[in-house]
FITORPA-361637 format. One line per 4 residues: number of its first residue (from 1); their letters; for each residue z negated, y, x of N, C-alpha, C, O. Coordinates in nm, 2 decimals. Layout:
REM residues N
NUM	a	Z,Y,X,Z,Y,X,Z,Y,X,Z,Y,X  ...
//
This chain:
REM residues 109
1	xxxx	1.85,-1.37,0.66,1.81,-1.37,0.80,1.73,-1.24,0.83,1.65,-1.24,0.92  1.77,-1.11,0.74,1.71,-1.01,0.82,1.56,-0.98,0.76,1.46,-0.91,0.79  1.59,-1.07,0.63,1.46,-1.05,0.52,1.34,-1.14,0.61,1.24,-1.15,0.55  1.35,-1.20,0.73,1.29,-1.34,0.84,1.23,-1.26,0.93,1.11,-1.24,0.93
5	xxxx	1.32,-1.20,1.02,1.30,-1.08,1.10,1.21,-0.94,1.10,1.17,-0.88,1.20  1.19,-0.90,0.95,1.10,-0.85,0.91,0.99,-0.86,0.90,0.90,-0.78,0.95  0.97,-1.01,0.79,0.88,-1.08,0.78,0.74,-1.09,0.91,0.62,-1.06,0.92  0.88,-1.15,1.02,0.81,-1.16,1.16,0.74,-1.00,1.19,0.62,-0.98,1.19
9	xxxx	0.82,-0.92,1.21,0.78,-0.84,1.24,0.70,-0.70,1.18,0.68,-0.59,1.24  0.67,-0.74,1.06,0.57,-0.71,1.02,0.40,-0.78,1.03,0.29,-0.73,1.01  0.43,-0.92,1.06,0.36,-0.97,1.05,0.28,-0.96,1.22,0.17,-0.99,1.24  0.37,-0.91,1.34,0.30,-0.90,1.44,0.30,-0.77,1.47,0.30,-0.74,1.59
13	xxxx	0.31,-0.68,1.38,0.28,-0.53,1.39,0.10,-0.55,1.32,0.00,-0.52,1.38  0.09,-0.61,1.19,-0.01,-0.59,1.17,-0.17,-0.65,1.24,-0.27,-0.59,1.26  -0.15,-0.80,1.29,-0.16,-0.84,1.44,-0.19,-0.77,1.54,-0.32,-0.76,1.55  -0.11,-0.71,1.63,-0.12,-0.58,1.68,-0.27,-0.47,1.65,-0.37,-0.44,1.71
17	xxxx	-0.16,-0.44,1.48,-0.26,-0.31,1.47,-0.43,-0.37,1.47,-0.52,-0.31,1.54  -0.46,-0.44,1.41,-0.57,-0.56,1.35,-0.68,-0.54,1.55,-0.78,-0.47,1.56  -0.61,-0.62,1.64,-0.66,-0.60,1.71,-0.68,-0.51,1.80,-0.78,-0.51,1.88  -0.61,-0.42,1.80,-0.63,-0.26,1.84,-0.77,-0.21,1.75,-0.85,-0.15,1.82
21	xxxx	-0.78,-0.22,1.66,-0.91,-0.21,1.57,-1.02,-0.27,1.58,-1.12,-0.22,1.54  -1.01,-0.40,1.64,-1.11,-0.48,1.61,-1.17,-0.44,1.79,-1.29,-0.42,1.80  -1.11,-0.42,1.87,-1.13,-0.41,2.02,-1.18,-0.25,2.04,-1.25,-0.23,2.14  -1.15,-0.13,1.95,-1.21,-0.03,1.95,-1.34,-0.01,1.86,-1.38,0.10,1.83
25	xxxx	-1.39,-0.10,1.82,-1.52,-0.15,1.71,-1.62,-0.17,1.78,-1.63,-0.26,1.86  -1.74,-0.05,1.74,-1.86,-0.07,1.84,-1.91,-0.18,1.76,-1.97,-0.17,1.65  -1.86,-0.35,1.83,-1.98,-0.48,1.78,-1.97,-0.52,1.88,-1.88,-0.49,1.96  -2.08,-0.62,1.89,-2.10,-0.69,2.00,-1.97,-0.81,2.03,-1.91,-0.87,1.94
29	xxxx	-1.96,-0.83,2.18,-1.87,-0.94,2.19,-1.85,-1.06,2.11,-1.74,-1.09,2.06  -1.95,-1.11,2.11,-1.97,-1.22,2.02,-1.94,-1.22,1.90,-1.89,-1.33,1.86  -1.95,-1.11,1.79,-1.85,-1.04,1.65,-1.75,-1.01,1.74,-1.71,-1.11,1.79  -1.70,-0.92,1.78,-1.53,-0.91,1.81,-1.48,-1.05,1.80,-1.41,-1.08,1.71
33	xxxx	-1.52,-1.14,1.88,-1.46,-1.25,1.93,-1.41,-1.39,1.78,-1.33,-1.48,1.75  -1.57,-1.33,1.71,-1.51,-1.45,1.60,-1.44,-1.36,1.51,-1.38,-1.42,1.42  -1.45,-1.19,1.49,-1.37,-1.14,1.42,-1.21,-1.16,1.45,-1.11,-1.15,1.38  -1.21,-1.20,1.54,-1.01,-1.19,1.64,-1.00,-1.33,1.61,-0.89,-1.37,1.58
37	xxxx	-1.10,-1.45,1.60,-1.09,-1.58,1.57,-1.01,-1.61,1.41,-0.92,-1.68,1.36  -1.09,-1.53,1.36,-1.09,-1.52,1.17,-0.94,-1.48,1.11,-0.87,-1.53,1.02  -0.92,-1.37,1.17,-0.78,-1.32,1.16,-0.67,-1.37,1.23,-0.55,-1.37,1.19  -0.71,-1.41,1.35,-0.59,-1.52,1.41,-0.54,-1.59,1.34,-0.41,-1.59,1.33
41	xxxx	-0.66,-1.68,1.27,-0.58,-1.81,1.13,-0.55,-1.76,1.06,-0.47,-1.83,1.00  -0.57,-1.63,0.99,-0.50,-1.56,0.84,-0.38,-1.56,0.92,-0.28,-1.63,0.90  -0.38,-1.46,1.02,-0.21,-1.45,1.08,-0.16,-1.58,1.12,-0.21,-1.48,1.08  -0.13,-1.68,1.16,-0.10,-1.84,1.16,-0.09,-1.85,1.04,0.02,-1.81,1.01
45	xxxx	-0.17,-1.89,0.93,-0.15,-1.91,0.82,-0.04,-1.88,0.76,0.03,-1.97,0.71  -0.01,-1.74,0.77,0.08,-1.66,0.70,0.24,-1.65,0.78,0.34,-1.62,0.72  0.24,-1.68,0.94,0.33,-1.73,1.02,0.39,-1.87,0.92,0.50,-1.88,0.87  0.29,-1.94,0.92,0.32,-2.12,0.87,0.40,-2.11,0.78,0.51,-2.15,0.79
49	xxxx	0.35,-2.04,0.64,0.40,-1.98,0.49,0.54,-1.93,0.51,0.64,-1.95,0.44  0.51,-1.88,0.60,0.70,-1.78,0.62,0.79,-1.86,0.68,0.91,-1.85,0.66  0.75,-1.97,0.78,0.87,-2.05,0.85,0.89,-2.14,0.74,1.01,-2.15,0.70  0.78,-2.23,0.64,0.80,-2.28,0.56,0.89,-2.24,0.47,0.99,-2.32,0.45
53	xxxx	0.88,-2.11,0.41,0.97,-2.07,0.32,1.10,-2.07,0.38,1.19,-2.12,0.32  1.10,-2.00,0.53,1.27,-2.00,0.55,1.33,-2.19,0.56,1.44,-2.25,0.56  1.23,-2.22,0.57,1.31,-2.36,0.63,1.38,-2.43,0.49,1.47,-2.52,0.47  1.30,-2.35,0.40,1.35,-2.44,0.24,1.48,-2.33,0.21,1.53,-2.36,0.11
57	xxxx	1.50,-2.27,0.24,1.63,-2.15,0.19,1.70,-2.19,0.32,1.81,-2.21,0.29  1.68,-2.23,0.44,1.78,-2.27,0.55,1.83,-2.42,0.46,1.95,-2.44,0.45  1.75,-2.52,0.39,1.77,-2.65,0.41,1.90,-2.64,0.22,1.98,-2.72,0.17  1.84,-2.52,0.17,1.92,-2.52,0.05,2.04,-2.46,0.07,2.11,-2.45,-0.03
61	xxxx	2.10,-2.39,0.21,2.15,-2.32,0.18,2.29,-2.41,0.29,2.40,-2.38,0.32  2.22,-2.51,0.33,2.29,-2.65,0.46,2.32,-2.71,0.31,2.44,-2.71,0.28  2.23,-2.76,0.20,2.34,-2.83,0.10,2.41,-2.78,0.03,2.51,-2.85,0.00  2.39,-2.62,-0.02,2.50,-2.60,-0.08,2.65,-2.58,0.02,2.75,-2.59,-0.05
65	xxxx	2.66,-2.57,0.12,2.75,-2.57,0.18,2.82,-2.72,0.22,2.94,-2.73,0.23  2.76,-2.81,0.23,2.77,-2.89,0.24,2.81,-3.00,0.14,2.85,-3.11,0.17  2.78,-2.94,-0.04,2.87,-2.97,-0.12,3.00,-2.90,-0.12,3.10,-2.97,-0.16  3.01,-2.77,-0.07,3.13,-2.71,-0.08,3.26,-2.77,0.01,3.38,-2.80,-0.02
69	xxxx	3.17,-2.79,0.14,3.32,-2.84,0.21,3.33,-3.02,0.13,3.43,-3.09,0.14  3.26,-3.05,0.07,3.30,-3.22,0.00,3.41,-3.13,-0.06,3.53,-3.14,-0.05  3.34,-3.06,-0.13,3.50,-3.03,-0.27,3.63,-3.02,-0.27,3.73,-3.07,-0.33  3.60,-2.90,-0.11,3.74,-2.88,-0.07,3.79,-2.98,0.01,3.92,-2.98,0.03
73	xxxx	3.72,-3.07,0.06,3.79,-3.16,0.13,3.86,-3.29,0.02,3.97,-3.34,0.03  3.79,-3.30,-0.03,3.86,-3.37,-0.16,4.00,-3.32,-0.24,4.09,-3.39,-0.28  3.97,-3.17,-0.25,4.07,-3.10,-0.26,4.20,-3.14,-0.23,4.29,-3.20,-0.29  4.18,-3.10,-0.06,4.29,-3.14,0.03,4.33,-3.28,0.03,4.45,-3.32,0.07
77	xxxx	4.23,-3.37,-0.01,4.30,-3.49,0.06,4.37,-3.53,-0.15,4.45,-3.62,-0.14  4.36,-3.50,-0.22,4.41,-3.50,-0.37,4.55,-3.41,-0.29,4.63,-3.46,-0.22  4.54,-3.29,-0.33,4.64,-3.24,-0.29,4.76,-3.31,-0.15,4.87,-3.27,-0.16  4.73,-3.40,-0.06,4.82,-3.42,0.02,4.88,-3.55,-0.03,4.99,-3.59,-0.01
81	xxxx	4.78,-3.61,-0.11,4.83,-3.74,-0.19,4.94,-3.68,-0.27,5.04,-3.75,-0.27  4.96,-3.58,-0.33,5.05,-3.56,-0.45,5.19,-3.47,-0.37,5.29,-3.44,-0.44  5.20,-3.43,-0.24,5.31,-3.40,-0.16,5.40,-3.53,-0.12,5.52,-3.56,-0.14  5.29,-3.59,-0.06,5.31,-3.71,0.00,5.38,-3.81,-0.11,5.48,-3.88,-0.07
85	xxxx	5.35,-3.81,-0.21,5.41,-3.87,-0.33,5.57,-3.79,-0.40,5.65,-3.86,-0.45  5.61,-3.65,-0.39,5.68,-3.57,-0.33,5.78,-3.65,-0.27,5.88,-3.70,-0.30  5.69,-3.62,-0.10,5.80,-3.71,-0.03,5.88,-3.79,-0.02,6.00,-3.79,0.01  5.76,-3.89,-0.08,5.82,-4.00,-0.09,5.96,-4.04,-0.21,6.06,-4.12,-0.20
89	xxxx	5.92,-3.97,-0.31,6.04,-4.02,-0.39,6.18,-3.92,-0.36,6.29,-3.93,-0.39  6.11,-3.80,-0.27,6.23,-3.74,-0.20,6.31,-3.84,-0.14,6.42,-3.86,-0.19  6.27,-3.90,-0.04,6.33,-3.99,0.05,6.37,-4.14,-0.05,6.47,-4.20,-0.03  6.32,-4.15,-0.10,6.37,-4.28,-0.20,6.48,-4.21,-0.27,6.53,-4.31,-0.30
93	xxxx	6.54,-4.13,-0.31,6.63,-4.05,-0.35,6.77,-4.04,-0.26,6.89,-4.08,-0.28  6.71,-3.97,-0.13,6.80,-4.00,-0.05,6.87,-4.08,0.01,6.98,-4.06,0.04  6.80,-4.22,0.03,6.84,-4.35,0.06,6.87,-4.35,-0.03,6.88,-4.23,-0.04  6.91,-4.41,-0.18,6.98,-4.42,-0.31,7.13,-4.36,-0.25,7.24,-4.41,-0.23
97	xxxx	7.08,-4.22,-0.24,7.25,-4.17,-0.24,7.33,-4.16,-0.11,7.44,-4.10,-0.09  7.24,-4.25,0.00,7.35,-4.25,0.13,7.39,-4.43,0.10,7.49,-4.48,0.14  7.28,-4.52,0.04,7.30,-4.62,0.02,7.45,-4.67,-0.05,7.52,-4.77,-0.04  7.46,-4.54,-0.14,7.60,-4.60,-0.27,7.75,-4.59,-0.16,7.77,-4.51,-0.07
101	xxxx	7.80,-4.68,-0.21,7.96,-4.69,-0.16,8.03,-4.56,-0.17,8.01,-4.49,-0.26  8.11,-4.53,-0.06,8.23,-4.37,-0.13,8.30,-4.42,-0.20,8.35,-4.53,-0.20  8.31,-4.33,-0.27,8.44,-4.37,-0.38,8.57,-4.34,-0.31,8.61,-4.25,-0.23  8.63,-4.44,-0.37,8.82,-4.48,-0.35,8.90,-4.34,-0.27,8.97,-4.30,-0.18
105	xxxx	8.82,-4.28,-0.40,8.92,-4.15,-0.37,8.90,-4.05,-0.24,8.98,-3.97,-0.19  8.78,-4.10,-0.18,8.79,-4.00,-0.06,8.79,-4.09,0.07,8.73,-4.05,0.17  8.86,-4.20,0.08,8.94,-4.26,0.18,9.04,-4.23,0.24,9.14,-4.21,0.17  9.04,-4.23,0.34,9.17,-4.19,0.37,9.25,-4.33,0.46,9.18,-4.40,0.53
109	x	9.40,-4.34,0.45,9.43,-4.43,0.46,9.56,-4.44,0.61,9.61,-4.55,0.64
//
């Protein structure tokens, strides 16, 4: 992001400086005017080139994240299956042993 910010702001410093030059230049209006024309599109140009580029490092950088939470969410949902499985033969266990009869011996009579 800050490598974007630069970009920009280098690119309307030089902008800037460009027309500060071109407007203190003994030519006639008519040169000034298609000189500020000419370099407008190099700067646009080079504006276009730079959003382009961030938009491909923004759009690579939305999929790789976007494989990452698949993973972990796969992760988690594997992982809760195998607690859950846990559980469950916890509790099938327990029922087993509240299910069986007491034995004789701890009757009381």
């Amino acid at each position: 992001m800050a490598k974007g910010k630069l970009a920009i702001g280098a690119v309307i410093t030089a902008a800037a400086a460009f027309i500060g030059g071109v407007l203190l230049a003994p030519k006639s209006g008519k040169e000034t005017r298609a000189e500020i024309k000419k370099d407008a599109l190099k700067v646009k140009d080079v504006a276009v080139n730079e959003a382009e580029e961030l938009k491909g490092k923004a759009t690579d950088v939305a999929n790789d994240v976007s494989f990452k939470v698949k993973e972990v969410s796969d992760d988690v949902i594997a992982k809760a299956k195998e607690v859950k499985g846990h559980f469950d033969k916890a509790v099938e266990g327990s029922q087993k042993t509240l299910s069986t009869k007491p034995s004789t011996a701890t009757k009381k009579k």
